[in-house]
C-alpha positions as CSV (number, residue, x, y, z in Angstrom):
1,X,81.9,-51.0,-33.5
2,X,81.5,-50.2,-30.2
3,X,85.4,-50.6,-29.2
4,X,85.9,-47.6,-31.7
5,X,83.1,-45.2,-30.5
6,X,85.1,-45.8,-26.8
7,X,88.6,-45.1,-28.3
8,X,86.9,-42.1,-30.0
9,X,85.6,-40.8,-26.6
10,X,88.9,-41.3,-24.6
11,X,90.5,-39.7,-28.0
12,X,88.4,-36.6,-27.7
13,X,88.6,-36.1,-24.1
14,X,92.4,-36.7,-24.3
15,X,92.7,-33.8,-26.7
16,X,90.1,-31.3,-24.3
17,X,92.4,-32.1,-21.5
18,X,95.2,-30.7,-23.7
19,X,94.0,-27.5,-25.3
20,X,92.7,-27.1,-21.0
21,X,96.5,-27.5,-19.9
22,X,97.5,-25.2,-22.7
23,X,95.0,-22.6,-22.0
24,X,95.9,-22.7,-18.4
25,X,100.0,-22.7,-19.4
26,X,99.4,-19.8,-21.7
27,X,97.5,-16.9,-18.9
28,X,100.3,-18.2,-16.4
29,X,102.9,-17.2,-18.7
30,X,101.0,-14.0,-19.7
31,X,100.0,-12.6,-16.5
32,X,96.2,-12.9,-16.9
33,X,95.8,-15.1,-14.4
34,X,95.5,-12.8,-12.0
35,X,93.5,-9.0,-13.5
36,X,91.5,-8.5,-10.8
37,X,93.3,-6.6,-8.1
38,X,90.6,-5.9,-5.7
39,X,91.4,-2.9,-3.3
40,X,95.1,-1.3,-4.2
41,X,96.8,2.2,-4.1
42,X,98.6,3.7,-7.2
43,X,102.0,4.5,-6.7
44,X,104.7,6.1,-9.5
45,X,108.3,6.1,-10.1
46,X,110.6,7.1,-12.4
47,X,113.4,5.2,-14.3
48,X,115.9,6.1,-17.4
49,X,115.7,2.6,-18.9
50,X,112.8,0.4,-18.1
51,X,114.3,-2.3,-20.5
52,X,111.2,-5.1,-21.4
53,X,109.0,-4.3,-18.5
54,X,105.4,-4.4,-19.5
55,X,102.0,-3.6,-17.9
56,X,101.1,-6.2,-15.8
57,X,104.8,-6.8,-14.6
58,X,104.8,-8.3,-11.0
59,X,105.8,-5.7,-8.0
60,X,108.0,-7.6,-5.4
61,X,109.0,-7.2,-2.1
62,X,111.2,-10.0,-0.7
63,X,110.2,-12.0,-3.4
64,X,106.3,-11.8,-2.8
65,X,104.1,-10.7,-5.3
66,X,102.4,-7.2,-3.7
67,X,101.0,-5.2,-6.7
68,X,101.0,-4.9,-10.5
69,X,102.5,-2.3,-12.8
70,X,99.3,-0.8,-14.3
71,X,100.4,1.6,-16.6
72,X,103.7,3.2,-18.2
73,X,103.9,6.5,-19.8
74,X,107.3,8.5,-20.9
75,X,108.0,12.1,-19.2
76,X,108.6,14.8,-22.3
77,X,110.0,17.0,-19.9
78,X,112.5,14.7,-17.9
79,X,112.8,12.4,-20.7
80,X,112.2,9.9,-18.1
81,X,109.7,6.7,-18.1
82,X,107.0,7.2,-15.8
83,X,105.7,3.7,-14.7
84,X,102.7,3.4,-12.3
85,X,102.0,0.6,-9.8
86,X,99.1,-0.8,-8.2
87,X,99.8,-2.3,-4.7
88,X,97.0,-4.6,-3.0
89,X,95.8,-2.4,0.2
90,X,97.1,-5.0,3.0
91,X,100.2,-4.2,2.2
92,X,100.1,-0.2,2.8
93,X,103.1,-0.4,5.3
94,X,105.9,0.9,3.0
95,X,108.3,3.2,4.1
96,X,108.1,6.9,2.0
97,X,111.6,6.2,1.3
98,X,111.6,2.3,0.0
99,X,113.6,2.2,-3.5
100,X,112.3,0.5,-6.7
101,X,114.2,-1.8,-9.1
102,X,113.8,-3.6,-12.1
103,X,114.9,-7.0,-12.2
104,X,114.7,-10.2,-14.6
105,X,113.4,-12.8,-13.3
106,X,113.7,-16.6,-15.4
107,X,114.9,-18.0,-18.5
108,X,112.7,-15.8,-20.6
109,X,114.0,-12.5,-19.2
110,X,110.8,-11.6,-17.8
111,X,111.1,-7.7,-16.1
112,X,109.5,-7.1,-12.9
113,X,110.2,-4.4,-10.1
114,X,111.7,-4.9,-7.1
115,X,110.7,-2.5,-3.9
116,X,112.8,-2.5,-0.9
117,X,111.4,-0.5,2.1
118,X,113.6,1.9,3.7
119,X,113.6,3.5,7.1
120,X,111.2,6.3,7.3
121,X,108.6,6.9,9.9
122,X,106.2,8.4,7.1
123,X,104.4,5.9,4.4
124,X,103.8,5.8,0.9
125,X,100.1,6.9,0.4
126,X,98.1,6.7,-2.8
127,X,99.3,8.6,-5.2
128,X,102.7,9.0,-4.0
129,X,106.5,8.8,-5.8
130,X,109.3,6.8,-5.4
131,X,112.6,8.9,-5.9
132,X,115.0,6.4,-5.1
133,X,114.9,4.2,-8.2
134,X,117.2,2.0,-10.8
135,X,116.9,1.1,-14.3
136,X,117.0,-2.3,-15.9
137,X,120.0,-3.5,-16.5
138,X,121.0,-3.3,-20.4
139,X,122.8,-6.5,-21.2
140,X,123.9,-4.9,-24.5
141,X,125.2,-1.6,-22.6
142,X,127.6,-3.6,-20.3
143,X,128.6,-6.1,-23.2
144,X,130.0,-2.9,-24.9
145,X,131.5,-1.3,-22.1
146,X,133.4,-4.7,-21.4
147,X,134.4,-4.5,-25.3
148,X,135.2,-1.0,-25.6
149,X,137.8,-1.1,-22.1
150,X,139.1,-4.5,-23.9
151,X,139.8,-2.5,-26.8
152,X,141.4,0.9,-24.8
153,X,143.8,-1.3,-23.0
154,X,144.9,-3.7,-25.7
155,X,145.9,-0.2,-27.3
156,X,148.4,1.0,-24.8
């Protein structure tokens, strides 16, 4: 009797250890790990395709992790999407002219943007715009372009 009250123990704390692991697996995978940013800026730019980024995308430089995309919204005017980062305060160096990119990072095609400073004496501030920008790249977009020139040649 009492070798099956011990089994049961190790049993139950087997499976706590588990859902734990999983719990921990699952905010690592979803970003919300990591909500609270503590002092950032806010910083915008503007892209014609964002692809699959989402709020809470990482912001990269050099492969470091120095912000969060906090919100996206979609220009009526420019028919552009407007996506807004938050970028931890020790990192307020950034040139006025450093260009954003979105990437994928993984096996799960995860988005995420991509700064890379530029040369400028002046620095981003908060509440400033990156201009120099590119959009994700649309794997169906160059699949068709590939198809569509296969096509035009072929029919020569």
């Amino acid at each position: 009797m009492k070798q099956n009250k011990t089994t049961e123990l190790l049993v139950g704390i087997f499976i706590v250890a588990g859902l734990a692991a999983m719990f921990v697996l699952a905010m690592q995978v979803s970003n919300l790990g990591s909500l609270n940013q503590g002092d950032s800026y806010r910083v915008t730019a503007r892209f014609e395709n964002i692809g699959g980024l989402k709020v809470r995308s990482a912001v990269t430089v050099s492969g470091v992790r120095v912000g969060r995309v906090s919100a996206i919204n979609f220009d009526n005017k420019r028919f552009e999407a407007v996506v807004s980062m938050s970028i931890d305060r020790k990192y307020d160096q950034f040139p006025e002219d450093t260009a954003a990119s979105i990437f994928t990072a993984g096996l799960l095609g995860e988005q995420y943007i991509s700064l890379e400073p530029g040369g400028a004496d002046e620095l981003l501030a908060d509440g400033s715009e990156i201009d120099l920008t590119q959009s994700a790249l649309v794997l169906e977009k160059l699949i068709s372009k590939f198809l569509f020139s296969q096509t035009s040649d072929s029919g020569r």
